[in-house]
C-alpha positions as CSV (number, residue, x, y, z in Angstrom):
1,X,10.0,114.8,157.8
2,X,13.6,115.2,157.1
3,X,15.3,113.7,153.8
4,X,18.9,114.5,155.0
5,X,21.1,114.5,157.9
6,X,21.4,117.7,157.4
7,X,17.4,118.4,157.8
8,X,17.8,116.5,160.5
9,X,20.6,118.4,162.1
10,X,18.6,121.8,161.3
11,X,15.7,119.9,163.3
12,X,17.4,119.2,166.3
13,X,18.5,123.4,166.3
14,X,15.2,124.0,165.3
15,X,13.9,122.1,168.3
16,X,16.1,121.6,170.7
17,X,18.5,124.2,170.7
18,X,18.2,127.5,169.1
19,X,15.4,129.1,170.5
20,X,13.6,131.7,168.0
21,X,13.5,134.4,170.3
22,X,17.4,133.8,171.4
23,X,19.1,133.9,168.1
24,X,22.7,133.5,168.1
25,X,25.0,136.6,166.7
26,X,25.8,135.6,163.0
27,X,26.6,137.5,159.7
28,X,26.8,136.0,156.2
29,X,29.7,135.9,153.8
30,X,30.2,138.3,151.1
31,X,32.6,136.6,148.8
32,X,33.2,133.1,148.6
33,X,36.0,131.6,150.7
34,X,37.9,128.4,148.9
35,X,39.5,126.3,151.2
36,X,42.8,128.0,152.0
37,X,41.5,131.4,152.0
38,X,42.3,133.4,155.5
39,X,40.4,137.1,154.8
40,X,36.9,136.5,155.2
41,X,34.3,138.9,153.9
42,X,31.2,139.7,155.8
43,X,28.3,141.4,155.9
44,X,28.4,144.4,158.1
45,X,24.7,145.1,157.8
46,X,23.4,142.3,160.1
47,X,25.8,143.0,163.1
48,X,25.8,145.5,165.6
49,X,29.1,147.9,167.0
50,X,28.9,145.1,170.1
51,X,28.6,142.0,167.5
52,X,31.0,143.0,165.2
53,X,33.4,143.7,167.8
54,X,33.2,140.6,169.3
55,X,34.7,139.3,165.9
56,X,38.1,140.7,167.5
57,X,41.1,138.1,168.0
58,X,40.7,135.1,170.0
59,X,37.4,134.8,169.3
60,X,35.8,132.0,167.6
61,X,33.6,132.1,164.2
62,X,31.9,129.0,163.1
63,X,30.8,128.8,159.1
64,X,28.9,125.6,158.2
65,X,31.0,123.2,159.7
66,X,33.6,124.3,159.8
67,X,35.2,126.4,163.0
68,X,37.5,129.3,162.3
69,X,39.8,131.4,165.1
70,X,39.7,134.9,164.6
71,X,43.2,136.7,164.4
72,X,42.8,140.4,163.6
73,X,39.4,142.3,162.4
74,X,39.0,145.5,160.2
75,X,35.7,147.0,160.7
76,X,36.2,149.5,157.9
77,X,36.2,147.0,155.1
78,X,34.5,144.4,157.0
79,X,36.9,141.8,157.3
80,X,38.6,139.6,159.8
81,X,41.2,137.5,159.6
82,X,41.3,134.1,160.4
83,X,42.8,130.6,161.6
84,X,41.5,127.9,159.1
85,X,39.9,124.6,160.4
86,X,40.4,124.9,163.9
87,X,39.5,122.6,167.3
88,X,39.6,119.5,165.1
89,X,37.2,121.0,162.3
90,X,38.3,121.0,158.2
91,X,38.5,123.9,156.2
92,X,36.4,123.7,153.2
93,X,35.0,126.0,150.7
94,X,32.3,128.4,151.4
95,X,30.2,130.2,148.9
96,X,28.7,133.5,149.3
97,X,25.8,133.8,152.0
98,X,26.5,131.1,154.2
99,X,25.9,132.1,157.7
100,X,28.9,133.1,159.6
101,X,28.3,132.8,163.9
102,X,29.9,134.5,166.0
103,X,31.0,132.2,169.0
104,X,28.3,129.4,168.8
105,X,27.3,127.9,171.9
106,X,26.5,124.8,170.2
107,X,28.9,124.2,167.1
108,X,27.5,122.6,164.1
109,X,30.2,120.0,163.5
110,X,29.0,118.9,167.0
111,X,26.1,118.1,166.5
112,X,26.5,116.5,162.9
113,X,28.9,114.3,165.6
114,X,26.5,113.6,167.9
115,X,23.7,112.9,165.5
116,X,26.4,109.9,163.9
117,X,27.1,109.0,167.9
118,X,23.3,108.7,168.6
119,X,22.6,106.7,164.7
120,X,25.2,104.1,165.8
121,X,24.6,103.5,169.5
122,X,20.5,102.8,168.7
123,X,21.6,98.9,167.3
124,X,21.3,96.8,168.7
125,X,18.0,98.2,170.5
126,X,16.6,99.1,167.2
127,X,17.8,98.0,163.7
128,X,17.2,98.7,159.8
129,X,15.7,96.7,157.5
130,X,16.8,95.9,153.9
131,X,15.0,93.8,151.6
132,X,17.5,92.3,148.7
133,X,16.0,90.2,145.6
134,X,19.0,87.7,145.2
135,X,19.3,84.7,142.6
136,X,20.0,81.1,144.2
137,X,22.4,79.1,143.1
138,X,24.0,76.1,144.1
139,X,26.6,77.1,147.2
140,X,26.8,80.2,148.5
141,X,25.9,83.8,147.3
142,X,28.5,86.6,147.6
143,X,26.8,90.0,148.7
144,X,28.5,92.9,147.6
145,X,26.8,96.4,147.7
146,X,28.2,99.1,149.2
147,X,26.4,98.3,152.7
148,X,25.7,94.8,152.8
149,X,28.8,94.1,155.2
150,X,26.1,95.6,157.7
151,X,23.9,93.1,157.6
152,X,22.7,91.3,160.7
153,X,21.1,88.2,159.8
154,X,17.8,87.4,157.7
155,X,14.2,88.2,159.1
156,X,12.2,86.8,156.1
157,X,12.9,85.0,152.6
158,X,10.4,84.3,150.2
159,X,10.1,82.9,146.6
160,X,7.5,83.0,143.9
161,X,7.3,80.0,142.6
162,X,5.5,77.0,140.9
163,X,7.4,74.1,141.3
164,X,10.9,74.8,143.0
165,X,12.9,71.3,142.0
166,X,11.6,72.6,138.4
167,X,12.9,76.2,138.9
168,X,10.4,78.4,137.4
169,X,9.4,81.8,138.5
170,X,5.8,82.9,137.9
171,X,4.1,85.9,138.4
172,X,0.8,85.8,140.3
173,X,1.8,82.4,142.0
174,X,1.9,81.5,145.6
175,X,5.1,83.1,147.6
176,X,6.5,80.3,149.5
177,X,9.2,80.5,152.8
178,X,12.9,79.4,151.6
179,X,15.4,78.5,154.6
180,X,18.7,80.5,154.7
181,X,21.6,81.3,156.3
182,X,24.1,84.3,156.5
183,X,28.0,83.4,156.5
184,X,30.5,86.2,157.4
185,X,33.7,86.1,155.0
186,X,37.2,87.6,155.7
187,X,37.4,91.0,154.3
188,X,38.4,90.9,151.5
189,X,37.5,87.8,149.9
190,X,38.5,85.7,146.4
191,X,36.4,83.4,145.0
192,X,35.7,81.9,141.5
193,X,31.9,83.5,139.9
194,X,30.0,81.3,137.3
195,X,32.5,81.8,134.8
196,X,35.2,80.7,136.1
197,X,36.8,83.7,136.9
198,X,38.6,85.4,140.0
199,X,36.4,88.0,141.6
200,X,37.6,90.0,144.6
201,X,35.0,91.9,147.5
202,X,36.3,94.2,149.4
203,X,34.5,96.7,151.7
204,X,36.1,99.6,152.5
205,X,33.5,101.7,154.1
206,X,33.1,102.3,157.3
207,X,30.9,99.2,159.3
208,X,32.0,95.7,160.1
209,X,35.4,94.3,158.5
210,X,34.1,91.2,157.0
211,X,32.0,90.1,153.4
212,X,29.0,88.6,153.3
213,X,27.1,85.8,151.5
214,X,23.7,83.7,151.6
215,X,23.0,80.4,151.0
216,X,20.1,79.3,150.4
217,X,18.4,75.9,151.2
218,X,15.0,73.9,149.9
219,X,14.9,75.8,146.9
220,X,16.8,75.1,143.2
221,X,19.2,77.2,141.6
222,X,17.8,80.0,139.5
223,X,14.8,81.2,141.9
224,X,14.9,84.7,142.7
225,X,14.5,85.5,146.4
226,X,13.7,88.1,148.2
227,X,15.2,88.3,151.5
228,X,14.4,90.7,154.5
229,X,17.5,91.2,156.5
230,X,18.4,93.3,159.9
231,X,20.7,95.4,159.2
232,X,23.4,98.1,161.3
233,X,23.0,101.0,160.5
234,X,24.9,102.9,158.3
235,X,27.3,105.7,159.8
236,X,26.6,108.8,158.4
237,X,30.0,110.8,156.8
238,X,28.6,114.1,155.4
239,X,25.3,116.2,155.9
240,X,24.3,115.3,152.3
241,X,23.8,111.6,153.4
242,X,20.1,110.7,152.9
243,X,18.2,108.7,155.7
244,X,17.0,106.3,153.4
245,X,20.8,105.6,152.7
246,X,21.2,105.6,156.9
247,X,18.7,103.3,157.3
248,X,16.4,105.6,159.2
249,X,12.7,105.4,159.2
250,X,10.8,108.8,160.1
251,X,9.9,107.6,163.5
252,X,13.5,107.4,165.0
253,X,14.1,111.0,163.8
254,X,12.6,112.4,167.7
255,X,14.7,109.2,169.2
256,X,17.9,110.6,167.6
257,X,17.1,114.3,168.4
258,X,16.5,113.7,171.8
259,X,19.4,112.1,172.4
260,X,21.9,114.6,170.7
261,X,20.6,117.3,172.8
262,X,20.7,115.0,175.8
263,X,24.4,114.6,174.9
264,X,25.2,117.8,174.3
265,X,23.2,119.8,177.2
266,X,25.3,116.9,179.4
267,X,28.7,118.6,178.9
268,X,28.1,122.1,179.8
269,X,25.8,125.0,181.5
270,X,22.6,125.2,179.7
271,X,21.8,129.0,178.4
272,X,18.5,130.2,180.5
273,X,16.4,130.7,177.4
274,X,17.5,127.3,175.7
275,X,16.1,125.6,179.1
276,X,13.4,127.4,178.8
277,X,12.9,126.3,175.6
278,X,13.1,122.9,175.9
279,X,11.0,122.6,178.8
280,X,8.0,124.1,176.2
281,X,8.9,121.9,173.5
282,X,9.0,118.7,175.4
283,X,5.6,119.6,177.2
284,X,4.5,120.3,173.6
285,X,4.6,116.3,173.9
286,X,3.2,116.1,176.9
287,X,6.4,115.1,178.8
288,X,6.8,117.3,181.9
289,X,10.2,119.1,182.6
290,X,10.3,120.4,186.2
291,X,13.4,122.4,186.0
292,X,16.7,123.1,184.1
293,X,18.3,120.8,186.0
294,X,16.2,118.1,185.3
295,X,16.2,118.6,181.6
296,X,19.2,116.0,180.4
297,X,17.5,113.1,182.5
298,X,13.8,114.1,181.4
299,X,15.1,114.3,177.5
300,X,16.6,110.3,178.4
301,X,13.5,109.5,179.6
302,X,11.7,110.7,176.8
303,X,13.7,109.1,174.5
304,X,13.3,105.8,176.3
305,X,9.6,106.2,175.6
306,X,10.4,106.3,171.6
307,X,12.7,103.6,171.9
308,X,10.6,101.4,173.2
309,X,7.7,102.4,171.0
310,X,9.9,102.1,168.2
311,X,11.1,98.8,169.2
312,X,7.1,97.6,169.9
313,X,6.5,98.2,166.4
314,X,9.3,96.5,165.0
315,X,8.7,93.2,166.6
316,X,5.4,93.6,165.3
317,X,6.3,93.6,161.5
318,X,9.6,91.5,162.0
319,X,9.0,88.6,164.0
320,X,12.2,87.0,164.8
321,X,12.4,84.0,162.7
322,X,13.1,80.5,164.4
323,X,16.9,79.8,163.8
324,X,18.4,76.2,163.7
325,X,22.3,75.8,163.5
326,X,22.2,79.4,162.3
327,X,20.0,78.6,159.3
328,X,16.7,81.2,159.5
329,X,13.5,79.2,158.5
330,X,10.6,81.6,158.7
């Protein structure tokens, strides 16, 4: 299974959208390009006349993410020059053998969109989980990781105790169920820690605008407990984000590649062979496709299907806990 949103993003071309036998035109680069660079050096070798002439002005060029216009092309040296960071795309550095494509039909920095699009609509259907081990005290708790202005609202909390008005911690005694709740705090917030000293959270990540804390009830200061939340999940920013980090569990990877190639197929003319495709991968999973036409409503079906899987799975593991005046006692 993937480990990246980038192996996810190769999936869904894998899968979805590139089919083997229908490769798109693409080169590789020679030299390395930095990010202001406009002569890019390519490999003459994998094109044809027909391909490499294509490369001629007006024509667009796509290298990782990024999406280039061409401006004027020199087929002696093998060069073209080019328009940096085009149709809302950044130019960045490219190092030598990336793959160059001539005209994509599908644009990488659309899908990477489409895969964040389809991460953040599937809450509040489907939802992470994170479990944090957090040291009560007498008030409330501050959260501050990088993420925790995500979370939902606590599933399960546990501590290991032996006698909680005594406050001991013991391992390979009985787990017992602590009440909590979860208080959203303006972002960002000042309080005084332990100390006596001014501490400041303030999340400025992308996710809810608001801090977090937990506090705790039925249990003395100094237990450590470990509390399951729901959690948003995280909005990825770069290819290089993990799905761990995400919030992803393996199963929603089909869930999220169905839909990005629902939502991309949606906005234009689907190539013959990628139809063709699709139809054999989705009946791969025993999901019949009658025709091209039908693909985009057959790939939300599908998808459906997962989700509700998915969903069935997680109500199975995370019972919803039984919530009084917004305190969780499970």
């Amino acid at each position: 299974m993937s480990q990246k949103i980038s192996d996810l993003v190769n999936r869904v071309y894998r899968e979805y959208l590139e089919p083997m036998d229908d490769l798109q035109s693409y080169t590789t680069l020679k030299t390395e390009v930095n990010a202001t660079a406009t002569e890019i050096v390519f490999d003459g070798d994998l094109l044809t006349q027909e391909e490499e002439d294509a490369m001629d002005a007006g024509t667009i060029i796509e290298c990782e993410q990024e999406l280039m216009r061409c401006k004027s092309l020199d087929t002696v040296n093998n060069t073209v020059t080019v328009a940096r960071g085009v149709l809302g795309t950044t130019a960045a550095i490219h190092i030598v053998d990336k793959v160059i494509k001539i005209a994509p039909v599908f644009p990488r920095k659309n899908v990477f969109d489409a895969v964040c699009d389809q991460i953040k609509n599937l809450y509040p259907t489907l939802f992470a989980v994170e479990t944090k081990s957090i040291v009560a005290k007498a008030g409330y708790v501050p959260l501050s990781g990088s993420t925790d202005n995500h979370l939902i609202a606590p599933i399960k909390s546990i501590s290991q105790n032996t006698n909680f008005s005594a406050g001991s911690d013991e391992t390979g005694t009985v787990f017992s169920g602590v009440s909590c709740e979860l208080i959203d705090l303006p972002n960002p917030f000042t309080y005084t820690d332990d100390d006596g000293a001014s501490q400041t959270i303030t999340y400025s990540n992308n996710g809810p605008d608001n801090v977090k804390a937990i506090q705790f009830y039925s249990v003395a200061s100094g237990h450590t407990v470990f509390v399951t939340f729901k959690k948003k999940f995280v909005t990825p920013t770069q290819e290089d984000d993990t799905l761990s980090t995400v919030g992803l569990e393996d199963e929603y990877e089909p869930i999220i590649m169905t839909g990005v190639a629902a939502q991309l197929i949606s906005g234009r003319d689907i190539p013959t062979a990628t139809a063709d495709y699709i139809t054999d991968q989705m009946s791969v999973n025993t999901f019949p496709v009658n025709s091209a036409s039908t693909i985009r409503n057959s790939l939300l079906q599908y998808q459906t299907a997962l989700i509700t899987q998915a969903r069935k799975d997680l109500r199975a593991r995370y019972p919803e806990p039984v919530t009084i005046n917004k305190i969780a006692y499970t």
